[in-house]
LUMKE-270643 format. One record per residue: residue number from 1; residue in one letter; x, y, z of N, C-alpha, C, O in turn. Coordinates in steps of 0.05 Angstrom, whole numbers, padded with zeros to 5 digits. Each point is the difference from the previous one (the first is absolute). Layout:
BEGIN
<node resi="NUM" resn="A" n_X="X" n_Y="Y" n_Z="Z" ca_X="X" ca_Y="Y" ca_Z="Z" c_X="X" c_Y="Y" c_Z="Z" o_X="X" o_Y="Y" o_Z="Z"/>
...
END
This chain:
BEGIN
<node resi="1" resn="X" n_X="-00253" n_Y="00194" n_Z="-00062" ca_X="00004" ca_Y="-00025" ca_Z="00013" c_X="00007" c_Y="00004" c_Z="00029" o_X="-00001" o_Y="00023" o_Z="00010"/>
<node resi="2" resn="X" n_X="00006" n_Y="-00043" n_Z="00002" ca_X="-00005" ca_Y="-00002" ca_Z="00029" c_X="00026" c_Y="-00018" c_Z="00013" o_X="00003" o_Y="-00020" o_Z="-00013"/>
<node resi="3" resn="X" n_X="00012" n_Y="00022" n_Z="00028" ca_X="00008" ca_Y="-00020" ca_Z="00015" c_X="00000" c_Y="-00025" c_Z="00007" o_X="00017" o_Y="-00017" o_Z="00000"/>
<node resi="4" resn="X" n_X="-00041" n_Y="00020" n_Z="00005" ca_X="-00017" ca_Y="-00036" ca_Z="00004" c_X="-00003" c_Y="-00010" c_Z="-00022" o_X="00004" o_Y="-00024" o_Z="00000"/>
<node resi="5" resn="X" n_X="-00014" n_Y="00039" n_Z="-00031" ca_X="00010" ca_Y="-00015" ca_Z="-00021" c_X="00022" c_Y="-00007" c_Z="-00013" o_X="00003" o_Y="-00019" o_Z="-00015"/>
<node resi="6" resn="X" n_X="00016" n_Y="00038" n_Z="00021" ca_X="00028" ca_Y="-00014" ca_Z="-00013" c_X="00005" c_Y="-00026" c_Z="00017" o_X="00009" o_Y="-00020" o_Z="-00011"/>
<node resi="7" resn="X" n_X="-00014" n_Y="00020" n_Z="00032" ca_X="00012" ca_Y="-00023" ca_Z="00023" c_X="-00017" c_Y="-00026" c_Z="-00008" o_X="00009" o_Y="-00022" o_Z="00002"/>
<node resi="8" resn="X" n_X="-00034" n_Y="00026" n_Z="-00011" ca_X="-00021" ca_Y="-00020" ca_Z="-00009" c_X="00020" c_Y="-00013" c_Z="-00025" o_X="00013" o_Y="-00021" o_Z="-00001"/>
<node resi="9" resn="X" n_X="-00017" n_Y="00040" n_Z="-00018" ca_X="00019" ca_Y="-00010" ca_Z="-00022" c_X="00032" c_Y="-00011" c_Z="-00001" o_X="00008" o_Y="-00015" o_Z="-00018"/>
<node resi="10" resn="X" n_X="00004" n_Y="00022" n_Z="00035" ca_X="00032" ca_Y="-00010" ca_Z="-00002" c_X="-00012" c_Y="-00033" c_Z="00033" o_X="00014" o_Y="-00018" o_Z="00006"/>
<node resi="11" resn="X" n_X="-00040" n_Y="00023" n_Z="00005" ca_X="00007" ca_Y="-00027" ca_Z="00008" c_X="-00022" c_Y="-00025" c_Z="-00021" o_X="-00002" o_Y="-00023" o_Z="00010"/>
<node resi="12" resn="X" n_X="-00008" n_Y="00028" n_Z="-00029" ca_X="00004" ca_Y="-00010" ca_Z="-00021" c_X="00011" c_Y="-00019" c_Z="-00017" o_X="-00004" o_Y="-00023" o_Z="-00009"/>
<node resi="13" resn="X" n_X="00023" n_Y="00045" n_Z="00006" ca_X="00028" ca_Y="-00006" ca_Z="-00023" c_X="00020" c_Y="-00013" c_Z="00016" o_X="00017" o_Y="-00013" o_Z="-00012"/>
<node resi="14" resn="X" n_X="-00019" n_Y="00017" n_Z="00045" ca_X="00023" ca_Y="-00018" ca_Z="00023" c_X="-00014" c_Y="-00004" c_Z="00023" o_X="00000" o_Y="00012" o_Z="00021"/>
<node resi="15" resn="X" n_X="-00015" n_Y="-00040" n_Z="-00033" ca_X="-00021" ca_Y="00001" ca_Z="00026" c_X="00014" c_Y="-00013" c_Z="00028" o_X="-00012" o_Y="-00006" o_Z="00020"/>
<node resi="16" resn="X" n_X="00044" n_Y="00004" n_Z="-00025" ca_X="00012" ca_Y="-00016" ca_Z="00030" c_X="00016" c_Y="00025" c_Z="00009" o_X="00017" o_Y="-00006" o_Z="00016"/>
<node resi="17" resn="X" n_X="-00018" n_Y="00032" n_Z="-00023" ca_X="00015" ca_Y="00029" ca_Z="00005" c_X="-00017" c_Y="-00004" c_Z="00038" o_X="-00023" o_Y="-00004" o_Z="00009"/>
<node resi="18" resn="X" n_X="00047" n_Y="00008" n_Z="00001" ca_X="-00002" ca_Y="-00004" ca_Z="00033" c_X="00001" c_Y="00035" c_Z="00004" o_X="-00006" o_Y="00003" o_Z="00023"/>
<node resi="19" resn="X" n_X="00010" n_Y="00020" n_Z="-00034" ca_X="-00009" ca_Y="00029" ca_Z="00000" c_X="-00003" c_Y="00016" c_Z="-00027" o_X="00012" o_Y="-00004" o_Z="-00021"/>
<node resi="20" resn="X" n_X="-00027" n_Y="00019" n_Z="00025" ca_X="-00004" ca_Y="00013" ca_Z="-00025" c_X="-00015" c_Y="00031" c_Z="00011" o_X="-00022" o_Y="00004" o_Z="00009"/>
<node resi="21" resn="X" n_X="00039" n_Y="00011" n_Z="-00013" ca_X="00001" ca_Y="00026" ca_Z="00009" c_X="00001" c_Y="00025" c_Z="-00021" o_X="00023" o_Y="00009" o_Z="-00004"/>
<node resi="22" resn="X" n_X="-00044" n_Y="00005" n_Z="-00010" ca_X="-00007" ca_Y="00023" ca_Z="-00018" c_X="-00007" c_Y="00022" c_Z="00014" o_X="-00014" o_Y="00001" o_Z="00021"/>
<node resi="23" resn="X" n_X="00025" n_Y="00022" n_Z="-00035" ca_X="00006" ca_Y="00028" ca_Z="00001" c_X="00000" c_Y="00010" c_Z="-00021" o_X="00017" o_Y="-00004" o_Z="-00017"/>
<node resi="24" resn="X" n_X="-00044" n_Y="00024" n_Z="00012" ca_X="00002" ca_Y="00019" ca_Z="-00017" c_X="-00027" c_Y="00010" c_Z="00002" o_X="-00011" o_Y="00002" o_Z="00022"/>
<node resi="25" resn="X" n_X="-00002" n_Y="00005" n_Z="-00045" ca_X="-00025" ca_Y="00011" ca_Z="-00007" c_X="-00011" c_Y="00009" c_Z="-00024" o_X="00012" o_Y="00009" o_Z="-00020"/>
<node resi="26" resn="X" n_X="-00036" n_Y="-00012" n_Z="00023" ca_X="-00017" ca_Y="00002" ca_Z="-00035" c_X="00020" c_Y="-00019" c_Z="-00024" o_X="-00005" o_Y="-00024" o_Z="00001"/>
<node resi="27" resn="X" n_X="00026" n_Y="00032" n_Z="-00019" ca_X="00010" ca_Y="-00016" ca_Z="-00022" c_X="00026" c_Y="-00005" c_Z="00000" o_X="00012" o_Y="-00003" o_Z="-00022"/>
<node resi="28" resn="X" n_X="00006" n_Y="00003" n_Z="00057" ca_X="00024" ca_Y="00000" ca_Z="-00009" c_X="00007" c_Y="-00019" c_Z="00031" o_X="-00003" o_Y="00007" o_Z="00023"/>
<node resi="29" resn="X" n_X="00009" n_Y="-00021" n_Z="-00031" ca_X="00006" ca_Y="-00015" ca_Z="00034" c_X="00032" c_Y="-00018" c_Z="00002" o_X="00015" o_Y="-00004" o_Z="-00019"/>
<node resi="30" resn="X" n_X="-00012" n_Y="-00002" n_Z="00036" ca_X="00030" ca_Y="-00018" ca_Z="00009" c_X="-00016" c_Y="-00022" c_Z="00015" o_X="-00020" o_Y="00001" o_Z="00014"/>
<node resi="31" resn="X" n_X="00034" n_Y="-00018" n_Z="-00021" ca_X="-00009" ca_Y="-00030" ca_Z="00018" c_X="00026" c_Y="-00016" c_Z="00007" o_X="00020" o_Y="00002" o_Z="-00015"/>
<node resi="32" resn="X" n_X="-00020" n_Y="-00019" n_Z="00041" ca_X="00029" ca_Y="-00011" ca_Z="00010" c_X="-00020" c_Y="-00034" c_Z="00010" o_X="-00018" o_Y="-00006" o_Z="00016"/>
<node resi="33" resn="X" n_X="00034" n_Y="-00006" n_Z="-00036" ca_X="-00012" ca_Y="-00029" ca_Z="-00004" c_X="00021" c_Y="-00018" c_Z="00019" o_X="00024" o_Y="-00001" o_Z="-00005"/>
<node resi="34" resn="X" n_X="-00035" n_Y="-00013" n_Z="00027" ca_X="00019" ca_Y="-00021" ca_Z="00014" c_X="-00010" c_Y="-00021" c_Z="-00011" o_X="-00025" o_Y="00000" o_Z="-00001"/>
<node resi="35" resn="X" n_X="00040" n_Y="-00025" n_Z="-00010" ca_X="-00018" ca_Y="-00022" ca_Z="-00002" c_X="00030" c_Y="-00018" c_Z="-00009" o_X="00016" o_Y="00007" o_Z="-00017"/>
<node resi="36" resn="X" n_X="-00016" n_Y="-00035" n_Z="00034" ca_X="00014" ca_Y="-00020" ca_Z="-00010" c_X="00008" c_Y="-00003" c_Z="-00021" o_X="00024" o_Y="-00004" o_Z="-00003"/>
<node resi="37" resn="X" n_X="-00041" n_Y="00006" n_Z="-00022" ca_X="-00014" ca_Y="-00003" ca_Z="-00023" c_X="00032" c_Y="00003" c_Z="-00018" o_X="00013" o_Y="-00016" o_Z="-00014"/>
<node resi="38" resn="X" n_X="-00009" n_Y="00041" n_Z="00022" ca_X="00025" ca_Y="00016" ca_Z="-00013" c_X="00030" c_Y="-00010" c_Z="00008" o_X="00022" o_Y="00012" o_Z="-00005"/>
<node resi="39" resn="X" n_X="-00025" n_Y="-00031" n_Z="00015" ca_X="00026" ca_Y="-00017" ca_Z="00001" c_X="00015" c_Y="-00007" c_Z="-00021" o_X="-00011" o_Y="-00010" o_Z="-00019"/>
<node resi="40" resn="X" n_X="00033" n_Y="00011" n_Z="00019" ca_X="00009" ca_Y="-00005" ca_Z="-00038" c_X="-00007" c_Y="00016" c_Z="-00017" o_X="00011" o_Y="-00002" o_Z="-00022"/>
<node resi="41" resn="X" n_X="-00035" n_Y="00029" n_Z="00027" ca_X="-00002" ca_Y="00006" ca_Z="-00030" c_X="00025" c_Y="00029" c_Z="-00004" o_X="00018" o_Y="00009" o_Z="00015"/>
<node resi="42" resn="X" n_X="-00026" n_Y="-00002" n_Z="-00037" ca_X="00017" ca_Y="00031" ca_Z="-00010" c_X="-00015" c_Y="00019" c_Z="00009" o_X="-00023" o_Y="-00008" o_Z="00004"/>
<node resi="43" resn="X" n_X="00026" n_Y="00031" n_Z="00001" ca_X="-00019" ca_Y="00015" ca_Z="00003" c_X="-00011" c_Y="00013" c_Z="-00016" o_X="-00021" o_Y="00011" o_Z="00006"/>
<node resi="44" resn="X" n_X="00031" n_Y="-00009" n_Z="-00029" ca_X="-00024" ca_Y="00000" ca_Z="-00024" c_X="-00023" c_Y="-00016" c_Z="00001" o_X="-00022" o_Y="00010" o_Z="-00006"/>
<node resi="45" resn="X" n_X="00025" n_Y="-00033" n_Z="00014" ca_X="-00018" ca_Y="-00025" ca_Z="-00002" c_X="-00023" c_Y="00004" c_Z="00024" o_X="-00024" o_Y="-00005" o_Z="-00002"/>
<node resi="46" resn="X" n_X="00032" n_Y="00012" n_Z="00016" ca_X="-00013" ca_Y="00005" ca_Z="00039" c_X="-00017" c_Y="00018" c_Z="-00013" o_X="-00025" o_Y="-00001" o_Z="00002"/>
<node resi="47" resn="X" n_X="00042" n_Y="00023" n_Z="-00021" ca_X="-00026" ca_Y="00024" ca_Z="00000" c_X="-00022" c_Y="-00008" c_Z="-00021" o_X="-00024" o_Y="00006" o_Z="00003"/>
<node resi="48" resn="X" n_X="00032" n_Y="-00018" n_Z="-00021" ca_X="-00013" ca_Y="-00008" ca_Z="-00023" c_X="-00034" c_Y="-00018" c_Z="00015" o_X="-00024" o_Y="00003" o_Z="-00002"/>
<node resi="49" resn="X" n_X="00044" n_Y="-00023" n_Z="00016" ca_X="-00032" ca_Y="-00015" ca_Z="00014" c_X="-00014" c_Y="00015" c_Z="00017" o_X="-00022" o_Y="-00011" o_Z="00004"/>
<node resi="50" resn="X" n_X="00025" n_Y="00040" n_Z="00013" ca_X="-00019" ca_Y="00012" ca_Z="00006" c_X="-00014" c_Y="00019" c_Z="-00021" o_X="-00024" o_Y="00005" o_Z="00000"/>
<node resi="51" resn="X" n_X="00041" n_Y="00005" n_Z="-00017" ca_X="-00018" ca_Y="00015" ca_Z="-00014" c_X="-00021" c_Y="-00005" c_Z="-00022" o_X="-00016" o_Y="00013" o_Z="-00014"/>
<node resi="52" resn="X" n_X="00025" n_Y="-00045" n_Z="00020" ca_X="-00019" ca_Y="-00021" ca_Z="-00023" c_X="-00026" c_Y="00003" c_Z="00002" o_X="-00015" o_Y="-00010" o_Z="-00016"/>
<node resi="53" resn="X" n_X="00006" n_Y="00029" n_Z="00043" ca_X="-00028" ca_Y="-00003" ca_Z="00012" c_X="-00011" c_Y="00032" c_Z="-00005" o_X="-00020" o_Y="00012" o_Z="00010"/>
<node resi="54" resn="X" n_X="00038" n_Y="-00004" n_Z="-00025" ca_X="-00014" ca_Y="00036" ca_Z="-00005" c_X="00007" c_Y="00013" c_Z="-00028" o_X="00000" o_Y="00023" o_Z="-00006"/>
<node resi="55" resn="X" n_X="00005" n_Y="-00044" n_Z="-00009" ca_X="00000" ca_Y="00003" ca_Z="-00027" c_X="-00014" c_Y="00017" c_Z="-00009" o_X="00009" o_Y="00021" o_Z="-00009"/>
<node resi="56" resn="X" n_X="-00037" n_Y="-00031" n_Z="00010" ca_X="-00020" ca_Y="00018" ca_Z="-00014" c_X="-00008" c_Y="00022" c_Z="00019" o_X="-00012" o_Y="00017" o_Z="-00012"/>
<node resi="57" resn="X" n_X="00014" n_Y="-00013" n_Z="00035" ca_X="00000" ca_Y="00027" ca_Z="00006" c_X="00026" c_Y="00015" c_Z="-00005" o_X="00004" o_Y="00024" o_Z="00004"/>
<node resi="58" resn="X" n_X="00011" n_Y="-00040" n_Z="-00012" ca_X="00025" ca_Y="00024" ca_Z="-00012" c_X="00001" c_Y="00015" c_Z="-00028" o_X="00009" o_Y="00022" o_Z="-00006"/>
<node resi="59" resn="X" n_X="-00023" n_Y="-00044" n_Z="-00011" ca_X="-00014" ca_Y="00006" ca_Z="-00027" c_X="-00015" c_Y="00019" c_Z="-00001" o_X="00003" o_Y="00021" o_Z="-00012"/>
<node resi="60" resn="X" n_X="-00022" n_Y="-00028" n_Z="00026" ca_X="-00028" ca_Y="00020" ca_Z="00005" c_X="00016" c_Y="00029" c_Z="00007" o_X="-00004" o_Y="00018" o_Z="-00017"/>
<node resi="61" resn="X" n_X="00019" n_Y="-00014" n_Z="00037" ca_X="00013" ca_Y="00020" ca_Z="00011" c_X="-00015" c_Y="00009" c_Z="00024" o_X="00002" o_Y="00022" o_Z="00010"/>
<node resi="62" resn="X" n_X="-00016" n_Y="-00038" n_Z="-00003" ca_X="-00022" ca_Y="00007" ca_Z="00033" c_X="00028" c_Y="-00003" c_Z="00022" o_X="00001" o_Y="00011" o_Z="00022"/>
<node resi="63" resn="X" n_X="00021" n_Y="-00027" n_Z="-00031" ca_X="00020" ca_Y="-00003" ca_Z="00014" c_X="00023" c_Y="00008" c_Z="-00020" o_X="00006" o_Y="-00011" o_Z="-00021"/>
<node resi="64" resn="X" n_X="00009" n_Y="00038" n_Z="00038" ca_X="00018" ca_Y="00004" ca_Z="-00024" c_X="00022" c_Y="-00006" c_Z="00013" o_X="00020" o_Y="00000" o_Z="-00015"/>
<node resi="65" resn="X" n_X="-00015" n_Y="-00007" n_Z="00039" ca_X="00024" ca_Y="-00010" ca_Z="00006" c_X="00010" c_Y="-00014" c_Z="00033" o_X="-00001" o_Y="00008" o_Z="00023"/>
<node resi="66" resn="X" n_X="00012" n_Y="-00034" n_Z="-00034" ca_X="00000" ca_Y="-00014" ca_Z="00031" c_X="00040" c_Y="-00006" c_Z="-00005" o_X="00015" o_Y="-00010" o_Z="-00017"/>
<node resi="67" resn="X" n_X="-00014" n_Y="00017" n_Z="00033" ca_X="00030" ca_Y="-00009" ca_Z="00016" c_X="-00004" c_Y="-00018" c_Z="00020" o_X="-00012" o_Y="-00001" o_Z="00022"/>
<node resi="68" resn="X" n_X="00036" n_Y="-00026" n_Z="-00043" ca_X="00000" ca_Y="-00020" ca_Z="00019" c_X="00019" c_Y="-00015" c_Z="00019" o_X="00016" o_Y="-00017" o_Z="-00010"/>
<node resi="69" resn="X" n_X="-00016" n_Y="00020" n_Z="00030" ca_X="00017" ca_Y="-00017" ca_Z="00013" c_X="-00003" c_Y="-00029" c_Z="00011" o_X="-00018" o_Y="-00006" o_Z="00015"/>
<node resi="70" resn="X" n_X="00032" n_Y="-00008" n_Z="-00022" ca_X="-00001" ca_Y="-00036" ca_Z="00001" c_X="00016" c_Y="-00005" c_Z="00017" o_X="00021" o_Y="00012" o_Z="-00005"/>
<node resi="71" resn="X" n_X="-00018" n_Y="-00027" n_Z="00026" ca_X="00017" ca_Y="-00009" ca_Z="00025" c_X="-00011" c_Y="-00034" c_Z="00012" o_X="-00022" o_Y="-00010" o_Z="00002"/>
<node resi="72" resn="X" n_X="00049" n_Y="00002" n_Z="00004" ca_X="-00011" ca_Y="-00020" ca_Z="00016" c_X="00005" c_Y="00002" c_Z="00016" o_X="00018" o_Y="00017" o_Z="00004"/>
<node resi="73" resn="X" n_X="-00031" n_Y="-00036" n_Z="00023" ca_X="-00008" ca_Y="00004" ca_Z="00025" c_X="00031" c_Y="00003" c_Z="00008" o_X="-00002" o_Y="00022" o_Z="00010"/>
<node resi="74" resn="X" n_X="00027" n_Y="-00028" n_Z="-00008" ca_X="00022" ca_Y="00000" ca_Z="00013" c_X="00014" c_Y="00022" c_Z="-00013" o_X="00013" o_Y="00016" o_Z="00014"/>
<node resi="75" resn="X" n_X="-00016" n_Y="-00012" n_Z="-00046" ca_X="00006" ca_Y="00034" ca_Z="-00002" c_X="-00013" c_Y="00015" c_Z="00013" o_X="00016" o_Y="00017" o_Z="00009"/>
<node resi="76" resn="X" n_X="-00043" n_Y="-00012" n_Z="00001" ca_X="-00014" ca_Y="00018" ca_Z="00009" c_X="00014" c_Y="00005" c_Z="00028" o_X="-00006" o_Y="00021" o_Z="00013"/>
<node resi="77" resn="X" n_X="00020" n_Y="-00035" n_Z="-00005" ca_X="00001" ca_Y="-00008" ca_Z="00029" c_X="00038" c_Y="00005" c_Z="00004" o_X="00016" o_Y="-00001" o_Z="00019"/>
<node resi="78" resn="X" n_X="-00012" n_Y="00005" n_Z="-00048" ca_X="00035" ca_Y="00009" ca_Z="00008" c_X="-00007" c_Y="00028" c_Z="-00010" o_X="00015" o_Y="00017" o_Z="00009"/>
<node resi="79" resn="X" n_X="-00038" n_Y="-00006" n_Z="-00027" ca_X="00009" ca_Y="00027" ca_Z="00003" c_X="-00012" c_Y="00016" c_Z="00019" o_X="00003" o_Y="00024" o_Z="00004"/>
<node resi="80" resn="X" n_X="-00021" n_Y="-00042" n_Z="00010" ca_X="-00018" ca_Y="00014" ca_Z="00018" c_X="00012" c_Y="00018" c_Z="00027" o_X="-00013" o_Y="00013" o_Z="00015"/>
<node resi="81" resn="X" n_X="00049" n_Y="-00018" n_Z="-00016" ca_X="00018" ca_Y="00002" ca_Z="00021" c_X="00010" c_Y="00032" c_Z="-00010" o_X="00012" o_Y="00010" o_Z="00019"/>
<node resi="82" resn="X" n_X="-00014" n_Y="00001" n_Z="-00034" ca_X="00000" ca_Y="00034" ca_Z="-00009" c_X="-00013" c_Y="00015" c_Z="00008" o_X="-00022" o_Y="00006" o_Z="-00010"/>
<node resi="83" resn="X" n_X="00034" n_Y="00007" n_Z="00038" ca_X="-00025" ca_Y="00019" ca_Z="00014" c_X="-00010" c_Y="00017" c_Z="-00014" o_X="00013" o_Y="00009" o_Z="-00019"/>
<node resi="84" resn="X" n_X="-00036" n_Y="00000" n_Z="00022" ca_X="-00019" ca_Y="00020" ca_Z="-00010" c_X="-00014" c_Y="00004" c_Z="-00032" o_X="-00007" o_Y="00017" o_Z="-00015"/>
<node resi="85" resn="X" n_X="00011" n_Y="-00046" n_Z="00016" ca_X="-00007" ca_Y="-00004" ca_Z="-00031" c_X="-00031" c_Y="-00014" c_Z="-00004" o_X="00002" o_Y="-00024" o_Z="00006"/>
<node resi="86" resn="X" n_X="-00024" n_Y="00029" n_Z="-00012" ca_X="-00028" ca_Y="-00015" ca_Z="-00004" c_X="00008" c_Y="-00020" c_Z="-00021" o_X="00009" o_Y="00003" o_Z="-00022"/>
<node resi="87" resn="X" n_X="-00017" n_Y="-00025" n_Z="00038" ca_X="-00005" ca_Y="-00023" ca_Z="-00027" c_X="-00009" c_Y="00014" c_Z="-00027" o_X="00020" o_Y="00002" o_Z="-00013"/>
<node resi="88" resn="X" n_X="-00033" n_Y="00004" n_Z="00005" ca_X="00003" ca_Y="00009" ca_Z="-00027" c_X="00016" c_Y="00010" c_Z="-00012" o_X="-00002" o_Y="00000" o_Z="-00025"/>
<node resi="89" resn="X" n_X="00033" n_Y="00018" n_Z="00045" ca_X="00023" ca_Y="00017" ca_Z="-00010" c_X="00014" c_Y="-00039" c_Z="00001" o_X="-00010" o_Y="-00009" o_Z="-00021"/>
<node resi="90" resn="X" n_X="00019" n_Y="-00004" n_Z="00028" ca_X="00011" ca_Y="-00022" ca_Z="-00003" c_X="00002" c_Y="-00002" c_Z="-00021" o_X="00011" o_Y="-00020" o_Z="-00010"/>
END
């Protein structure tokens, strides 16, 4: 898999995600989801609705593993103040 497809897929599953930023390669990737969306939820719940969109490539095992991070736009933006940290370490 590719980059541009995980990002295809998690804007999908959160089509009002204002960033969506993946890192990895071939079957193992991290993704860092900004989106309103996640207001109120748990973060069980945040991860649950992106990964709602890679089910069956997780089944399949063409994707054996995505790490997810869920944020909203004003969390993204209080932890964004930790020098030397890439949005995806957030």
């Amino acid at each position: 898999m590719k980059a541009e497809e995980i990002i295809a897929r998690v804007r999908e599953a959160v089509p009002d995600a204002v960033d969506i930023e993946a890192q990895g390669a071939d079957c193992d990737f991290a993704v860092l989801v900004v989106s309103p969306t996640f207001a109120g939820m748990l973060p069980v719940k945040r991860q649950q609705l992106v990964l709602a969109g890679f089910t069956e490539l997780l089944a399949s095992g063409e994707l054996h593993a995505l790490s997810v991070k869920a944020k909203t736009p004003e969390e993204l933006a209080a932890s964004a103040a930790a020098p030397g940290l890439t949005q995806l370490q957030l």
